[in-house]
N, C-alpha and C positions, 0 to 999 in steps of 0.2 A: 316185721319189727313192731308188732301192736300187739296192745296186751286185751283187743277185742274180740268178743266173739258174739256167733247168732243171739246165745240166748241173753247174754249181758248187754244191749246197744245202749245203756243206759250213760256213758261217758261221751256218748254222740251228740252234736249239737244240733237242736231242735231247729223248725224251720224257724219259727220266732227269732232263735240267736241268731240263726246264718242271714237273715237280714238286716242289713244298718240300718241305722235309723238317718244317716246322712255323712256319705265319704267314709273313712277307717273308723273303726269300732273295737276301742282299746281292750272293753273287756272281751267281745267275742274273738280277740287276736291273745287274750291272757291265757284262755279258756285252750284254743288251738295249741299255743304252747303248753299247758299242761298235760295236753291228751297225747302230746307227741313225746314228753319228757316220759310220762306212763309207758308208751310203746319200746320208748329205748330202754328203758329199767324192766320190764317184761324179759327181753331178748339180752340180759346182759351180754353172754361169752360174744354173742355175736357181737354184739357192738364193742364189745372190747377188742375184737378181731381187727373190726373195721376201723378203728379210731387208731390203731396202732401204727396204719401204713402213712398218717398224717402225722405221728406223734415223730417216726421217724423221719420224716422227712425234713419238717420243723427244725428237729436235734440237727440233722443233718447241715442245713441250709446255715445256722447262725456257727455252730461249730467250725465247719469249711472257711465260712467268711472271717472267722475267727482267727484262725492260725494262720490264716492268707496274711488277714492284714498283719501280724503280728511279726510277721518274716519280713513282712513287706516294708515297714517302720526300723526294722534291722537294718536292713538293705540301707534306705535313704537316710538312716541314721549314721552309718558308714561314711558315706558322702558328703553329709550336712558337715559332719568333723572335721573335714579335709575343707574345708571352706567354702563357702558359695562363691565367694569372691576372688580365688586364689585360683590360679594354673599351674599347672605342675610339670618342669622339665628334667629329663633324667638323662643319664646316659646310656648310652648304648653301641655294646660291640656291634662292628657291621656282620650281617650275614655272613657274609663272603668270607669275612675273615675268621668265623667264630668256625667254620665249615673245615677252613683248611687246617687253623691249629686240631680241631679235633682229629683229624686224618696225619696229621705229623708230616704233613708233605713240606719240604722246602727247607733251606737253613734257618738258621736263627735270627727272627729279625723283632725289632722295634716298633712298636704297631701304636700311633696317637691315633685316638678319637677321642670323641665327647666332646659337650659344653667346652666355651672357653671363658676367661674374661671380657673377651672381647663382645663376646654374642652378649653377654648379663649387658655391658654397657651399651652397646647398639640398642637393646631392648630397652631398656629405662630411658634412653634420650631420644628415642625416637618415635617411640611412640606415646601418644597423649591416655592421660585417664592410668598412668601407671604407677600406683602410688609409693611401692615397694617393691625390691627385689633382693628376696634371701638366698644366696648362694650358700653351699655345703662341700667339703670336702670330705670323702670318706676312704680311711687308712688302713688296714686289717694289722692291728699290733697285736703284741702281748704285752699283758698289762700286769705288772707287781705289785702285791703287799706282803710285803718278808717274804717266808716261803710260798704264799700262797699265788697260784696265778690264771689267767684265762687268755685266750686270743679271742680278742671282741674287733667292734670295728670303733674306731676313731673318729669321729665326726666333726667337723672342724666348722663351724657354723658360728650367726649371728646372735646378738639378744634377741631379737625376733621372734627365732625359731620356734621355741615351745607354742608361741602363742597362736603361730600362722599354722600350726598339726594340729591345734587344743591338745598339747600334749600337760597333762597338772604334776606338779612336785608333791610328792609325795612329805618331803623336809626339807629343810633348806632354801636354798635359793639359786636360779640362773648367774649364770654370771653377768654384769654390768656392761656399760658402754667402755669407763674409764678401763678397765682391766683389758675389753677387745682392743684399747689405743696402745694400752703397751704392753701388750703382746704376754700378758699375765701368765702365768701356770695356773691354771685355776682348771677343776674339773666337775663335771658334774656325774652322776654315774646314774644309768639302769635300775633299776630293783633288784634284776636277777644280777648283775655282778656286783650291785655290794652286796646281795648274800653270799655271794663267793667268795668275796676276798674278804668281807669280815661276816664272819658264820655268828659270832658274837659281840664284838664289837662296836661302837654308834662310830660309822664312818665320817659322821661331819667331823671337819678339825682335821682329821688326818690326813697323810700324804698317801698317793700309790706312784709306782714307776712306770714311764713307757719307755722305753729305750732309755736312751741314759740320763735324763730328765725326771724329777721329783714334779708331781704335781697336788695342788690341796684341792681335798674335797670340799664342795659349797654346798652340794645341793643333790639330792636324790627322787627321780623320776616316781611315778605310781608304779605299779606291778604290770605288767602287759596284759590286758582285758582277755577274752575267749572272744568276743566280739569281732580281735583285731582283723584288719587285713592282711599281717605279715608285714615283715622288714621287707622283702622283696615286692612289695604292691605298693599303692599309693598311699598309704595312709595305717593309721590305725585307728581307735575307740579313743581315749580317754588317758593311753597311756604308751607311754615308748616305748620300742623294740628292744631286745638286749644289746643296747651302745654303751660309751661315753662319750660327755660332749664337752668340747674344746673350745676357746676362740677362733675365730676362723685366721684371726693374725698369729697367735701360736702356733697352728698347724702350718702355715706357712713358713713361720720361722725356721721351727722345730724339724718339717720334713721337708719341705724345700717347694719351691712354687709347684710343682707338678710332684703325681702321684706316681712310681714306680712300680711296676707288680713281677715277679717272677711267676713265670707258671709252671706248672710238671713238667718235670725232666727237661726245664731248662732252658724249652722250645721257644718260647719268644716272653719280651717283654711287653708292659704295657704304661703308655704313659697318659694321664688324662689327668687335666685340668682343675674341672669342675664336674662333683658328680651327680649332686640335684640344684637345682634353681626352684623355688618360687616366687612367681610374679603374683600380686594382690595388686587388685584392679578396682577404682575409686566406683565405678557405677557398675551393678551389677549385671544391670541389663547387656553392659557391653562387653561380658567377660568371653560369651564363644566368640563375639566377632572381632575381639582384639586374638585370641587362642588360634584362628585360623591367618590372623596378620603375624605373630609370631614364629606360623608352622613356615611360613611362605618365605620369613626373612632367614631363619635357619637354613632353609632348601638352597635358597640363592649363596648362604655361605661355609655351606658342608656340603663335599662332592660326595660321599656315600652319606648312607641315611642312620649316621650315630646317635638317633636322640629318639628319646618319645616325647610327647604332648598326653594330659592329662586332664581333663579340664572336668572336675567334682562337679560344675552346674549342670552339663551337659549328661554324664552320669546318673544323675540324682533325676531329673527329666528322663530318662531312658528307663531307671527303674520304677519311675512312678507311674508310666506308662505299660511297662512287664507284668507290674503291680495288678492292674487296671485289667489284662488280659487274665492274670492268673486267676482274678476276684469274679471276673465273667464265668469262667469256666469251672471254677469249682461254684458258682451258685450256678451251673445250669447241670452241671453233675447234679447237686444236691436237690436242684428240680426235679429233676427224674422221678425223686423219689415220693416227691408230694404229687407227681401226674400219676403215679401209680397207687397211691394212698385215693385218690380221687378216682380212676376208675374203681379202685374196693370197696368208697361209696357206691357209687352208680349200680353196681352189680348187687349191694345186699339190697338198695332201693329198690331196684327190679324186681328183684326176688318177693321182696316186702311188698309188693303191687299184686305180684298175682295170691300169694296166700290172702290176702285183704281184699280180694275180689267183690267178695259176700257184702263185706263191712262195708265197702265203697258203695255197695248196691245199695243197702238200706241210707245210708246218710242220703245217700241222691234223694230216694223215697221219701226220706223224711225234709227236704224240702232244700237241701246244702247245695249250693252253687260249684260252678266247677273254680271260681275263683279260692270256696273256701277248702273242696279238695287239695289244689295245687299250693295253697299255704300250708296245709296240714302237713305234706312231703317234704316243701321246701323249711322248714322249719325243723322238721329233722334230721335233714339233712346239714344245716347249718352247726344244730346244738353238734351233731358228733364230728364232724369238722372244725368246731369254736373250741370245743373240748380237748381234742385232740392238739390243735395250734398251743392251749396255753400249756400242755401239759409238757407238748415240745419244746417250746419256749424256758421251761423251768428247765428243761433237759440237754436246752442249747447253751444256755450262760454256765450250770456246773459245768457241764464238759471242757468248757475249754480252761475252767482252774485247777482241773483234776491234769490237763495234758501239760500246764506252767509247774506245779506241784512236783507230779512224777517223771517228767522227762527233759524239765527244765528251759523248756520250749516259753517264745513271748510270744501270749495272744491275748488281742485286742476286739471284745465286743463292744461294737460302736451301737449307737442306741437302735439307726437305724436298721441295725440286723433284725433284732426281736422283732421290731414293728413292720417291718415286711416283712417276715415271713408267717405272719398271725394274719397278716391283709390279706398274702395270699391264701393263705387255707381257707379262711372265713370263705373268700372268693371259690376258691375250688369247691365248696361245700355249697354255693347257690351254681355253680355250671355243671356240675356233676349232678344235681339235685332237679336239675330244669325240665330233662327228658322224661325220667321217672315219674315225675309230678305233672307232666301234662300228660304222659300214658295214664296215670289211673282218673284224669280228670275227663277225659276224653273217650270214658268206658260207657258204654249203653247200660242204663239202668235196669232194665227188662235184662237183659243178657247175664249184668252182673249177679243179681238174684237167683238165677239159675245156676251161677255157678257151684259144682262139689269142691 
């Protein structure tokens, strides 16, 4: 990699420079970088060869770390919405019984499960640090404007609720406390079903039907994110599922303390209570070890197992932890690729030792130390390593606005991607660089000289 030869030794440093005059010697270390920047510009293609396996690696290492975190910030983003502070109970058909309706084995029978009032109240009085509990009712109606219609689900919930999902209004407004006391008609709707039922019309003000019942619109949800987790999951992003939402004392009213369900062909009914509860808990610290005093008091008062437990902190910990493995692993994938960029130094260095044989012979001759040998290697090896990292570096932050851009993916370069993975190369460029440089320092001058 040198752009020296027998008859030119004239860019060689005499024995005068290769001695200091006391400790380091900035110009005979300026002097050494010049003669090495000269060798790497001599051998372009080569060093373009070499520089590339570091460039990718670079791109590689802040990219990977890139789209990790960015999924990764989704994830916990997910969880952060459904609340730190909040637990989340739902209902649930028992196995047993979801197994035998599916098989149609047996007569027609009446099958309760799920949450009751009773469990909301045991939980809010019994246990301390509980500062809310929003219970939910959910109905599957069809729901009228004139001709137009949908079967959504009915929700029969508190003022609370938008705030304890972060779910945001789009227009309008929730309904109030005064209207939950007397049992109001008031509705709030979805996005996706006031587009339904007024395709052009502004829904605030106006009424829809659910069974025989008129209700006013107040208020209208955001649009359901891409983010969401689904109506069937815990939670969503920013925005509610396709519902409407009710007083939780109108649903009552309206459909009767408990939920009735026919199912296919007839096979059994279903009655349940209450179908999500959340608890919001005053200290946050104390949200899993209140979520496991909870699971404990439901177990003691439901003899099959109709509920789940939910708990977004415990979640959000699990994914920042998943986070944390995925972030290890794609940086030591993307190592790889810079361990492999560094043995492509080490081997054109090699290579670059023995064509320099000659070269190395005369500098001995003419009076150079092996210390200023082994800087003269190590220093090229750096610049096409240093080189390489920064060019990675510019190649590692576009990339990942080209994959936000074209495929709508969130990724996140944190400062310290670039700055590691430039420490490391710079690094792989002095341990890749260490062997080579004390091979050609380590060469018999007598011997070198002879070499063809």
């Amino acid at each position: 990699m040198s752009g020296f030869t027998v008859d030119s030794p004239q860019p060689m440093l005499s024995a005068s420079q290769a001695t200091p005059v006391s400790g380091f010697n900035l110009v005979r270390f300026k002097k050494i970088t010049q003669v090495g920047i000269k060798s790497i510009y001599s051998h372009g293609l080569r060093s373009l060869l070499t520089v590339l396996g570091i460039v990718i690696g670079v791109a590689a290492v802040i990219a990977m770390l890139a789209v990790s975190e960015g999924a990764s910030f989704e994830a916990q983003q997910q969880f952060r919405d459904l609340g730190a502070n909040n637990i989340l109970l739902k209902s649930v058909k028992p196995a047993q019984v979801e197994e035998s309706s599916q098989r149609g084995f047996g007569p027609p029978q009446a099958v309760i499960y799920g949450l009751t009032n009773a469990d909301v109240r045991t939980i809010r009085d019994s246990i301390p640090g509980v500062s809310n509990v929003i219970a939910s009712r959910i109905v599957k109606k069809n729901v009228w404007n004139l001709g137009l219609s949908t079967n959504t689900d009915v929700v029969g919930t508190s003022v609370d609720y938008p705030y304890s999902r972060n779910y945001n209004l789009r227009a309008g407004r929730f309904f109030s406390e005064s209207e939950v006391r007397d049992h109001a008609n008031v509705v709030v709707l979805s996005d996706e079903v006031a587009k339904l039922l007024f395709p052009i019309d502004n829904p605030l003000g106006q009424s829809i039907r659910i069974d025989g019942d008129y209700y006013n619109v107040v208020g209208i949800m955001e649009s359901e994110g891409f983010s969401n987790l689904g109506q069937n999951q815990a939670g969503s992003s920013n925005a509610a599922p396709s519902r409407v939402f009710i007083p939780f004392t109108s649903s009552r009213s309206r459909f009767g303390e408990t939920t009735t369900r026919q199912t296919a062909g007839g096979v059994e009914s279903e009655t349940v209570e209450l179908h999500e509860a959340i608890i919001q808990i005053d200290n946050q610290e104390a949200v899993i070890e209140v979520g496991a005093i909870i699971e404990q008091i439901l177990e003691r008062r439901h003899k099959d197992v109709d509920f789940a437990i939910e708990i977004p902190l415990a979640l959000l910990r699990q994914a920042e932890a998943s986070a944390l493995r995925d972030q290890i692993v794609a940086g030591a994938i993307a190592g790889i690729s810079l361990l492999v960029g560094g043995i492509g130094i080490m081997n054109i260095m090699l290579a670059s030792v023995t064509e320099r044989t000659r070269e190395i012979g005369i500098r001995r001759a003419l009076g150079a130390k092996k210390r200023d040998i082994i800087t003269q290697f190590l220093v090229e090896a750096v610049i096409l390593s240093g080189v390489g990292g920064l060019i990675g570096v510019v190649l590692g932050i576009i990339i990942p606005f080209v994959i936000s851009i074209g495929w709508g993916m969130t990724t996140i370069v944190t400062p310290i991607a670039p700055l590691l993975a430039f420490s490391i190369s710079a690094l792989i460029g002095v341990i890749f660089g260490i062997y080579p440089s004390m091979r050609a320092a380590d060469m018999d001058p007598v011997e070198a000289l002879r070499h063809e």
